[in-house]
SEMARLUM-316821 format. One line per 4 residues: number of its first residue (from 1); for each residue x, y, z of N, C-alpha, C. Coordinates in steps of 0.1 Angstrom, whole numbers. Each point is the difference from the previous one (the first is absolute). Layout:
N
NUM> X,Y,Z,X,Y,Z,X,Y,Z ~ ... $
END
This chain:
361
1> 2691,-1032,1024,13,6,-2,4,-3,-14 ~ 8,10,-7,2,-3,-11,16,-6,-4 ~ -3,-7,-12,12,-13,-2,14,11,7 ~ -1,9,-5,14,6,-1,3,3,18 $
5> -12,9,4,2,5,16,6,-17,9 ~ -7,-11,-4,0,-7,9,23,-6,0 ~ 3,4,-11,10,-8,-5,15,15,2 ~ -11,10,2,18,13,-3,9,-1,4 $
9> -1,-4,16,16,-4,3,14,-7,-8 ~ -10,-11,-5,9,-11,-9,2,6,-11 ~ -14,8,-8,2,9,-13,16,13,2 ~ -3,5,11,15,13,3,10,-5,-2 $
13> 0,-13,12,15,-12,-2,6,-3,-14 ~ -5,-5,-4,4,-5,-13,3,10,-9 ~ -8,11,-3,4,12,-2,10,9,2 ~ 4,-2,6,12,9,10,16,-13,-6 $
17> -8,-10,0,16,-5,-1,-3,-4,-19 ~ -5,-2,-1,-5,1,-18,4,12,-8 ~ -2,13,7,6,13,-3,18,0,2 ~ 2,-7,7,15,-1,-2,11,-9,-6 $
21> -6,-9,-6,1,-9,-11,-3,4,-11 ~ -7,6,-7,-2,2,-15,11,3,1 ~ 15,9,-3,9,2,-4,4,-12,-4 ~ 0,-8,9,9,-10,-7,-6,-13,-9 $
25> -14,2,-3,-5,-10,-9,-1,10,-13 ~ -1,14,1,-2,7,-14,13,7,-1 ~ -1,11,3,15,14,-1,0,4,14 ~ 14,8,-2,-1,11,15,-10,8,3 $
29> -6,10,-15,-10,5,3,-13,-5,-2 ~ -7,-9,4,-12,-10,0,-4,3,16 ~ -15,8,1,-6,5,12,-19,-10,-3 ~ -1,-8,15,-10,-4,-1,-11,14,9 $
33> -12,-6,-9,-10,11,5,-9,-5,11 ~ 5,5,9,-8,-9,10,-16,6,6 ~ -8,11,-14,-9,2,4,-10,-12,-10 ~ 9,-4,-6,-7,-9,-11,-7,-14,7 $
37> 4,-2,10,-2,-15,4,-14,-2,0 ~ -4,-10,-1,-10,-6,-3,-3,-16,5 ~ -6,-3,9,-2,-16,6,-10,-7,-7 ~ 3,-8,-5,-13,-8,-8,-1,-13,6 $
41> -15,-5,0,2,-13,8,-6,-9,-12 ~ 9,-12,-3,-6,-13,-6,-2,-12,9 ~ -4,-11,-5,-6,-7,6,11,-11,10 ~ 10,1,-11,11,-6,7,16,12,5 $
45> 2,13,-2,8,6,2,-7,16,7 ~ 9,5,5,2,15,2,6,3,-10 ~ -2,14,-12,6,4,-6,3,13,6 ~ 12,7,-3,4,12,2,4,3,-11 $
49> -2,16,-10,4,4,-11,5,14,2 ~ 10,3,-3,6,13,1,13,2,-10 ~ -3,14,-5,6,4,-17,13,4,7 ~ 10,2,-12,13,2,3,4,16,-10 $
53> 7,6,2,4,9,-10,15,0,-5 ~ 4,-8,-10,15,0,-2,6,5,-15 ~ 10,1,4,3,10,-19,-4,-7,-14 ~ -1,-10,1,-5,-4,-12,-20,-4,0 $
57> -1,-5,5,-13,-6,0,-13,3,18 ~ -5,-5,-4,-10,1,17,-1,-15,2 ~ 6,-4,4,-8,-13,8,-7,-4,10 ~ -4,-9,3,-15,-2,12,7,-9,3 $
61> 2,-1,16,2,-12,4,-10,-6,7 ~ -2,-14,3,-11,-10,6,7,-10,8 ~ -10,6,16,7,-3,12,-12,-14,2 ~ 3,-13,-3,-11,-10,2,6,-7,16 $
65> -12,-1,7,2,-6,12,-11,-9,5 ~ 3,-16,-6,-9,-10,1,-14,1,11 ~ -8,-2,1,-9,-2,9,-11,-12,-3 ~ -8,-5,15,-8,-10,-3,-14,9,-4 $
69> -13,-7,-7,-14,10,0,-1,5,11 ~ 6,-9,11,-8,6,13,7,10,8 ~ 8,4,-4,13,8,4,-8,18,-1 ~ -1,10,9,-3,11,-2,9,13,-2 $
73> 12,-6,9,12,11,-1,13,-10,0 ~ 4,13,-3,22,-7,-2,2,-7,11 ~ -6,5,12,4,-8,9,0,-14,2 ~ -17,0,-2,-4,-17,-3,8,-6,-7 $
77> 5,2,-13,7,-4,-5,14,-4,6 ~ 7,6,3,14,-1,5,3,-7,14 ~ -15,-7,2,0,-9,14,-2,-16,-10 ~ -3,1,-12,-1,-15,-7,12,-3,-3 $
81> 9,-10,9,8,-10,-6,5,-3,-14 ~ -14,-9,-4,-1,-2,-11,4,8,-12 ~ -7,12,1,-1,11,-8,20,0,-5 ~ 6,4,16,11,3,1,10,-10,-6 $
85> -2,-13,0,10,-12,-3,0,6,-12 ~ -8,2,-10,-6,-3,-10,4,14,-14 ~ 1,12,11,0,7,-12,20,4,-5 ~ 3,-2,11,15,1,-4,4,-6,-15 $
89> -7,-16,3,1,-9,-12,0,4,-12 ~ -15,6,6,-8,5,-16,7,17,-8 ~ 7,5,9,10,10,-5,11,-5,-9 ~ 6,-10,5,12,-6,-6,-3,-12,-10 $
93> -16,-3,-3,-8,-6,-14,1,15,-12 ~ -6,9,10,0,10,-10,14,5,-3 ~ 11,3,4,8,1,-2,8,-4,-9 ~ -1,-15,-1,7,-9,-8,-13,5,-17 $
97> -10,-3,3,-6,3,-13,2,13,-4 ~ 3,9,2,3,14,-3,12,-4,-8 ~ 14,-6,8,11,-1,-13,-2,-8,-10 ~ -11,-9,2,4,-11,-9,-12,6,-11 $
101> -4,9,1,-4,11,-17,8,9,-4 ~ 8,4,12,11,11,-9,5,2,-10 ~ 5,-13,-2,6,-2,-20,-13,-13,-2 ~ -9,2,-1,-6,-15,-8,-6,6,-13 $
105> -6,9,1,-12,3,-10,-4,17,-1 ~ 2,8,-13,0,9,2,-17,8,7 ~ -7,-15,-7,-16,4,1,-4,-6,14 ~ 7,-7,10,-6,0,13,11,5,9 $
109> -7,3,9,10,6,15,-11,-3,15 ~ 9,-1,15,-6,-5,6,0,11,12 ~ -11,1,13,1,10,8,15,3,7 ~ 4,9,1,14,1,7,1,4,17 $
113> 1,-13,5,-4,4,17,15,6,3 ~ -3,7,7,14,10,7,4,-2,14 ~ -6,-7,9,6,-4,16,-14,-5,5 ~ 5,-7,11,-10,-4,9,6,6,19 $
117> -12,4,2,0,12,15,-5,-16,8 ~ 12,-8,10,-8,-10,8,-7,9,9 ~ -3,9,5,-3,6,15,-15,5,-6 ~ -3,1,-12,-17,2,-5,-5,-9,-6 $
121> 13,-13,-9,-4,-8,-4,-4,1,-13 ~ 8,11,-10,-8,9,-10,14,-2,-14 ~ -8,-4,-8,9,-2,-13,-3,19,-8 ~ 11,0,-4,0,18,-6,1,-5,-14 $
125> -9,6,-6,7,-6,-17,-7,16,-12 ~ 5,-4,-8,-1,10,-14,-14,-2,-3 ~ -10,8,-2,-14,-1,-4,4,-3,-17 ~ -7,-5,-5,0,-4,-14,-9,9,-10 $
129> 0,5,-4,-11,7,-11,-7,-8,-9 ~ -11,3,-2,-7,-8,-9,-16,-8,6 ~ -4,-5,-6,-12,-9,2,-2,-11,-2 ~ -10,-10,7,4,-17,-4,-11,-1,-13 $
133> 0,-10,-5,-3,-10,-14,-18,8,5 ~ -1,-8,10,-15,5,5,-8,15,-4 ~ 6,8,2,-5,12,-3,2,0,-12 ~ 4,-5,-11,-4,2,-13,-15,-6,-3 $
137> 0,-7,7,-17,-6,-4,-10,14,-3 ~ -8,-7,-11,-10,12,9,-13,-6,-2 ~ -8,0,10,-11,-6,3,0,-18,-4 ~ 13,0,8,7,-16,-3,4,-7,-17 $
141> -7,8,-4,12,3,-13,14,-1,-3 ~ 7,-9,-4,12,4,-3,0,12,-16 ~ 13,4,-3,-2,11,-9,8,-7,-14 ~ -8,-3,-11,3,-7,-7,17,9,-9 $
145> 6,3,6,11,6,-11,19,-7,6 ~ 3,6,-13,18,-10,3,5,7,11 ~ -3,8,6,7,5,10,-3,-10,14 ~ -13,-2,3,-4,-9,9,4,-13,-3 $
149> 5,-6,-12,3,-12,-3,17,4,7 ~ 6,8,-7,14,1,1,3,0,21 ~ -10,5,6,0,0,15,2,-13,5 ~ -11,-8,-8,-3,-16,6,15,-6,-4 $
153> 1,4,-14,15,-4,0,16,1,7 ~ -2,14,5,11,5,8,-7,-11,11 ~ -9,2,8,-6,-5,10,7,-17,2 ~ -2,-8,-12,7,-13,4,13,2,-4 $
157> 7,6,-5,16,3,-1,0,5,18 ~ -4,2,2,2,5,16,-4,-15,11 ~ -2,-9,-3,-2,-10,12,6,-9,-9 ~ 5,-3,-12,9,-9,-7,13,7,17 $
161> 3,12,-7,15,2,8,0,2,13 ~ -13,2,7,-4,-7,14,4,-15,4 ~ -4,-9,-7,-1,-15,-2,12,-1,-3 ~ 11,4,-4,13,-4,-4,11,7,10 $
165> -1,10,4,11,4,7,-5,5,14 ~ -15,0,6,-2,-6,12,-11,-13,-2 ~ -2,-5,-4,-13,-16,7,14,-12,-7 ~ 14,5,-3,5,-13,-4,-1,-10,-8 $
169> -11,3,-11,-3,-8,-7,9,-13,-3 ~ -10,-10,-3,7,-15,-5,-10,-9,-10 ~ 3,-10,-2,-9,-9,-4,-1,-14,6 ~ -14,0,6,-5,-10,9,-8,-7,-12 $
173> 2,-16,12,-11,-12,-11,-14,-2,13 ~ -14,-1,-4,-12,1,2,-2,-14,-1 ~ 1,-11,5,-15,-6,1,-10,2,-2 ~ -9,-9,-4,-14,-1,-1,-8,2,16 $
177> 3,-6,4,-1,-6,16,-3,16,5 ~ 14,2,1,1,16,6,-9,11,-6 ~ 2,3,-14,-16,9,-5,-14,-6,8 ~ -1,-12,-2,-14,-5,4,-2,7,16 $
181> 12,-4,4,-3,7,16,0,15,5 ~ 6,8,-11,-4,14,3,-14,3,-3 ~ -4,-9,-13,-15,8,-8,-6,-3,7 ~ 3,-14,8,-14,0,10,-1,6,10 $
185> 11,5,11,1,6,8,-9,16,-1 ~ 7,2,-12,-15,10,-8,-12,1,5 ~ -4,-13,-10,-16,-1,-2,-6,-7,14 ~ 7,-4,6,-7,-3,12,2,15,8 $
189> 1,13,1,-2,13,3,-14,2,-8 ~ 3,0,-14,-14,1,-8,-13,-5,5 ~ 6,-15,3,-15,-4,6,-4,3,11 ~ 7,5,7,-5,2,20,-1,15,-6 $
193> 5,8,-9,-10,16,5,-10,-1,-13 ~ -4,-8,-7,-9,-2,-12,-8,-5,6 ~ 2,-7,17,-10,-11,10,-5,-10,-14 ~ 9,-7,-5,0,-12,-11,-13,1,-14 $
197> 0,16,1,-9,4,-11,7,0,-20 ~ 12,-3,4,11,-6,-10,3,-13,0 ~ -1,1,-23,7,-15,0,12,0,2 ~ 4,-2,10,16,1,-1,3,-11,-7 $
201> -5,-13,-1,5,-14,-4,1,4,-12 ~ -8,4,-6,0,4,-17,14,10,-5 ~ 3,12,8,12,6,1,13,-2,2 ~ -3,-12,3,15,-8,9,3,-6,-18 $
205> -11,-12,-2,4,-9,-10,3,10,-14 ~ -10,7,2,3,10,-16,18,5,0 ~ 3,7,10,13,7,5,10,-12,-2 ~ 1,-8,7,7,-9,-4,4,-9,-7 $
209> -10,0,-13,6,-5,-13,10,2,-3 ~ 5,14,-5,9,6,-7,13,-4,9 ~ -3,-5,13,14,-3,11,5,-12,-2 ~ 14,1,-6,7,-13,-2,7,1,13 $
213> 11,-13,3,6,-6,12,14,4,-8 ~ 10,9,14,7,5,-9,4,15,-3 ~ -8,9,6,-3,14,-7,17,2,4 ~ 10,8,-14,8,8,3,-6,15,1 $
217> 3,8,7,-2,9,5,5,9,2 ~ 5,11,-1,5,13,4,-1,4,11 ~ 3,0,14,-4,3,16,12,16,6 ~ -8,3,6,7,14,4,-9,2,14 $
221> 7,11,14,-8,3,8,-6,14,-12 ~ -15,0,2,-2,5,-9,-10,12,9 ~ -8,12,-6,-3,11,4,-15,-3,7 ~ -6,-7,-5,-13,-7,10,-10,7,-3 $
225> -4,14,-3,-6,3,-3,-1,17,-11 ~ 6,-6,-14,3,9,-7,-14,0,-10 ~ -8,14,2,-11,0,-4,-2,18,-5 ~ -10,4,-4,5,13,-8,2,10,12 $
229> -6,-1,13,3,11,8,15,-1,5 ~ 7,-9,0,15,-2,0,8,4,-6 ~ -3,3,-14,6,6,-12,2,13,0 ~ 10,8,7,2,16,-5,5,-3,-15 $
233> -6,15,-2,2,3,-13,9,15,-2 ~ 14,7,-2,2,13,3,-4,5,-9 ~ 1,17,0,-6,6,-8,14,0,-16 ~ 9,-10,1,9,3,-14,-7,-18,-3 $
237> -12,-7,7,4,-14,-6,3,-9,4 ~ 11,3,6,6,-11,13,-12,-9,7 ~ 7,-15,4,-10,-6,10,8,1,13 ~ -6,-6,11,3,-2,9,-13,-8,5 $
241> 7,-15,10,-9,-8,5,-1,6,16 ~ -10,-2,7,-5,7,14,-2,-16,5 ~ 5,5,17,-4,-12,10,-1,-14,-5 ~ 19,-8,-5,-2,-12,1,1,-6,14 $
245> -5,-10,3,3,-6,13,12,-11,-2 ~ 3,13,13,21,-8,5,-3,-14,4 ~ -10,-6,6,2,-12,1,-7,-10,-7 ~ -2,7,-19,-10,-14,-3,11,-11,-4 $
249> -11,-13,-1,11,-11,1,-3,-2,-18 ~ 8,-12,-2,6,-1,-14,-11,-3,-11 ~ -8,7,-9,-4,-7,-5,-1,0,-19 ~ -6,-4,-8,2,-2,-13,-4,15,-5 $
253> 11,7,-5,1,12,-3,-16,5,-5 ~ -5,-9,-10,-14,-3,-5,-8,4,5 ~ 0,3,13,-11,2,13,5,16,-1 ~ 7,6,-5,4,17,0,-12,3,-16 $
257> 6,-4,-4,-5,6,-17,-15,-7,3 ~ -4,-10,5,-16,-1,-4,-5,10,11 ~ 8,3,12,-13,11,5,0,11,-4 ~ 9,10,-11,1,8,-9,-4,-1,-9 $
261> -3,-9,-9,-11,-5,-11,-15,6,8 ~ 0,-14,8,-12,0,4,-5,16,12 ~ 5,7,-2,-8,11,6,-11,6,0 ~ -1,8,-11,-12,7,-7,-12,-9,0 $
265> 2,-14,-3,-8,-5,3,-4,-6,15 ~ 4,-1,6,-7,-1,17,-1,12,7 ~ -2,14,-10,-2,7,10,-15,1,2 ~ -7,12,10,-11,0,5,-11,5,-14 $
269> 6,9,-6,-9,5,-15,-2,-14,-9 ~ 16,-7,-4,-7,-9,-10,-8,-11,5 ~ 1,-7,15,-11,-6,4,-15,1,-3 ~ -2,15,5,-14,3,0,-8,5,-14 $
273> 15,0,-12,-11,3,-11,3,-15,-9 ~ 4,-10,8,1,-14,-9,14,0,-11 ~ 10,13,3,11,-3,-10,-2,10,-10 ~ -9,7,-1,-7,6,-11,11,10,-4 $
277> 12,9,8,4,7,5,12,-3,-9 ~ 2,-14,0,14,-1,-9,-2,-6,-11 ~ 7,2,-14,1,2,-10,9,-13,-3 ~ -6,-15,-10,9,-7,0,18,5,-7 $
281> -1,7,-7,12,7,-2,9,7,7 ~ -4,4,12,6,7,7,8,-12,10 ~ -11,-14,0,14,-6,8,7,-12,-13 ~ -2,4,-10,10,-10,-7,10,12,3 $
285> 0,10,-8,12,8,6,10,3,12 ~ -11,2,10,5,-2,10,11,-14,8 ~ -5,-13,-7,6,-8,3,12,-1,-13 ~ 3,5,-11,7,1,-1,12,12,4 $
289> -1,11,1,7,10,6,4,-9,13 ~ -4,-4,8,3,-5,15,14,-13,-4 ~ -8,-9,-10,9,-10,-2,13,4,-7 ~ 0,11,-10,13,1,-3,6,9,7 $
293> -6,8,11,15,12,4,5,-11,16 ~ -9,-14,-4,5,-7,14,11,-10,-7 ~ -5,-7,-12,10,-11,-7,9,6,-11 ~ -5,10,-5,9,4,-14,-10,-8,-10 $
297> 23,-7,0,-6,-11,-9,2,-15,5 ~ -4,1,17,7,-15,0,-14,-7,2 ~ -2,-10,-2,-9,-10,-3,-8,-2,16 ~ -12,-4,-1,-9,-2,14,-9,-13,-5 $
301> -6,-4,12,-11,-9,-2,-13,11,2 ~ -10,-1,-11,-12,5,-3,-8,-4,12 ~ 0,-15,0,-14,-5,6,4,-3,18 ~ 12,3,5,3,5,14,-4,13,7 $
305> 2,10,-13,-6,11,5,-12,0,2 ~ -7,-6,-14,-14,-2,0,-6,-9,18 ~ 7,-8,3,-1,-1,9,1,8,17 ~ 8,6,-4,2,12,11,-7,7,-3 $
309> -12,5,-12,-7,9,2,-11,-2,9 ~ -5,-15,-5,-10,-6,5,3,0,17 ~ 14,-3,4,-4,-2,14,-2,15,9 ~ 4,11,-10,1,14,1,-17,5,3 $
313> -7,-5,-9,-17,-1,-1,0,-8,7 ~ 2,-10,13,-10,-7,7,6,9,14 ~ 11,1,-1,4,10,10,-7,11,6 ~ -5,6,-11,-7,14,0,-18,-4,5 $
317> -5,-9,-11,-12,-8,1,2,-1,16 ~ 4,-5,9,5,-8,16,-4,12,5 ~ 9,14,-2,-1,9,5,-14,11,1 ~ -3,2,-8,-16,-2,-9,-14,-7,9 $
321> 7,-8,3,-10,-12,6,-1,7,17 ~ 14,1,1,3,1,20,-7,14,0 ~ 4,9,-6,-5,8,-1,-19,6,5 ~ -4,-9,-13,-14,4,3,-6,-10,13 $
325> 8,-10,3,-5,-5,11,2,6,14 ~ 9,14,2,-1,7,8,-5,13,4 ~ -2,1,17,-6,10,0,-11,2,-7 ~ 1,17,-3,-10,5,-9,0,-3,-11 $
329> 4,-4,-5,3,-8,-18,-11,-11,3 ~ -5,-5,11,-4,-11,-3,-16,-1,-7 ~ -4,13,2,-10,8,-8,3,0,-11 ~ 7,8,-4,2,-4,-16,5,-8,-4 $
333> 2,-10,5,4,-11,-4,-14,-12,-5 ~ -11,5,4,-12,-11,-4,-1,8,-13 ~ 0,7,-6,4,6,-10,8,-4,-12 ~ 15,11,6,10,-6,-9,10,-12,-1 $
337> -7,-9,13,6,-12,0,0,-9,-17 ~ -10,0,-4,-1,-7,-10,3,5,-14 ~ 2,13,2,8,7,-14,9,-4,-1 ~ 11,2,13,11,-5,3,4,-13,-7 $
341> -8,-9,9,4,-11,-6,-1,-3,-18 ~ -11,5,-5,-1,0,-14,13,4,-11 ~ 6,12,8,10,11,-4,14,-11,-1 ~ 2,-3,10,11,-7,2,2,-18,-5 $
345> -7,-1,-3,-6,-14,-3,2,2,-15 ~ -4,10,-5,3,5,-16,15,3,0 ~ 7,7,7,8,3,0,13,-14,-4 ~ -5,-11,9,9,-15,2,-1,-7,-14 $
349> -15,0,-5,-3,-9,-8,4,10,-17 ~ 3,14,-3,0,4,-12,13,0,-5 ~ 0,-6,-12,16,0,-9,8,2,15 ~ 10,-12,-2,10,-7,7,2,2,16 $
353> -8,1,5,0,9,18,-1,17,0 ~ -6,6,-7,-3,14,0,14,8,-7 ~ 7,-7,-1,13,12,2,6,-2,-15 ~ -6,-5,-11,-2,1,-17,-6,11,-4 $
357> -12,-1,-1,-9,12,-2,-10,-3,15 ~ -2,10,7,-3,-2,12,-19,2,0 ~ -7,5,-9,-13,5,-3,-1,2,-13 ~ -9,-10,-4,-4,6,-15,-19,3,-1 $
361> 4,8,-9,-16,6,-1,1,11,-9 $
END
């Protein structure tokens, strides 16, 4: 049965009362097309998409209705608890981030959710135009020109005013003690899916030089995982960040910008050709564009970030590791196990934790 047949009932519903609401999120004369619908299934949502016709413009609205992988229809869905405690919240996360870009920045804006339906469980919101960071690659290539720099730059002007007017930013003091106990918490992942084929001990001590007792810090609930597929880009320029998580907990804003640094490089292309792929130029630049549309001109510690890049790369390295030890990966994993580790291992040990000049050659 196909996605749509199994789900029409719920597709009509929603439809039917969706069609008599556009008046009042666009104009009087604003008619939705309800031959347009379209059910898309991702891995964690139901999507529903359906165009609008209103006197100024067309807009698409996007009807998302949480689900688990194992979930086959709306219905399944709408028997999860969980699901249900849960997405109310996450309407009224998105909600609050929608105003709090209204006036911040001409160059970022945020998705504009429009109601939540309890009886399907379904957030309605404004489809966004544009494409993420990701699709500019090409053949994992970033595109060496100012426009893609000026993006990365809107891009951290966009989780600076994330970090400030929702994660609450402050400044926390760091122990020694306390770093020691996250990094390891780390590397002991590293070693149980590396099955202790890593020096972690060597990783730990190198990493932790540069860590004094003490760290002031910058702390915000921060976006968790801002990486180039996250990054819409519209078609005037504009950024916009995709899927922060409403309930990450507080951590050193540092941990936003090194996984945005660090992208291009952990992805699946520059692994497999050893880095070859990026240009040491392209991330001196890059890390400067990131650093000034996030600080201006206000002052940072260098070798913290440098540190969050590093823990950014063993993060990825972990993931890397779990990876090929599953399933069917575990085949290519007698393989690319050991690229892997070579890759990443370069990655820790080149000019300052990767995230200076991240590959040279």
């Amino acid at each position: 049965m196909r996605l749509l047949d199994s789900n029409q009932a719920y597709v009509n519903e929603i439809t039917v009362t969706l069609a008599a609401r556009v008046g009042e999120w666009f104009d009087a004369g604003a008619v939705l097309e309800p031959a347009s619908a379209e059910l898309r299934l991702y891995p964690n949502s139901f999507m529903l998409r359906l165009r609008v016709r209103s006197k100024n413009n067309q807009p698409v609205l996007l009807v998302k209705i949480p689900r688990k992988p194992t979930h086959q229809s709306i219905a399944d869905t709408l028997q999860n608890d969980y699901l249900r405690a849960h997405t109310r919240d996450y309407f009224d996360f998105m909600l609050a981030t929608w105003r709090a870009f209204m006036d911040a920045d001409a160059n970022c804006f945020a998705i504009r959710p429009l109601e939540y339906f309890e009886q399907w469980n379904a957030i309605v919101m404004l489809e966004a135009q544009g494409r993420p960071l990701k699709d500019m690659l090409v053949l994992g290539r970033p595109p060496q020109t100012g426009e893609f720099q000026a993006h990365l730059n809107h891009a951290a002007r966009w989780v600076r005013i994330f970090h400030e007017r929702i994660g609450e930013m402050n400044v926390q003091t760091f122990s020694r003690a306390e770093i020691e106990t996250a990094l390891d918490a780390m590397l002991d992942n590293l070693a149980k899916y590396s099955r202790g084929r890593v020096d972690t001990a060597s990783i730990r001590t190198s990493m932790l030089a540069s860590v004094s007792d003490g760290w002031r810090v910058p702390v915000a609930r921060t976006h968790d995982d801002y990486h180039y597929s996250n990054v819409l880009v519209s078609p005037d320029g504009r950024v916009c960040g995709l899927d922060a998580r409403r309930r990450s907990v507080r951590n050193p804003i540092y941990a936003d910008l090194a996984t945005l640094l660090l992208d291009p490089a952990a992805r699946v292309a520059s692994i497999l050709t050893g880095g070859l792929l990026l240009p040491r130029r392209f991330f001196e630049r890059s890390r400067q564009s990131i650093l000034d549309g996030y600080f201006t001109d206000e002052p940072y510690d260098a070798s913290i970030l440098d540190f969050y890049c590093a823990v950014v790369a063993l993060d990825k390295w972990m993931i890397n590791e779990r990876h090929l030890a599953a399933g069917m990966a575990r085949f290519a994993g007698i393989v690319l196990r050991p690229w892997v580790r070579w890759y990443f291992s370069l990655l820790l040990r080149r000019n300052s934790f990767c995230c200076r000049l991240v590959l040279q050659h």
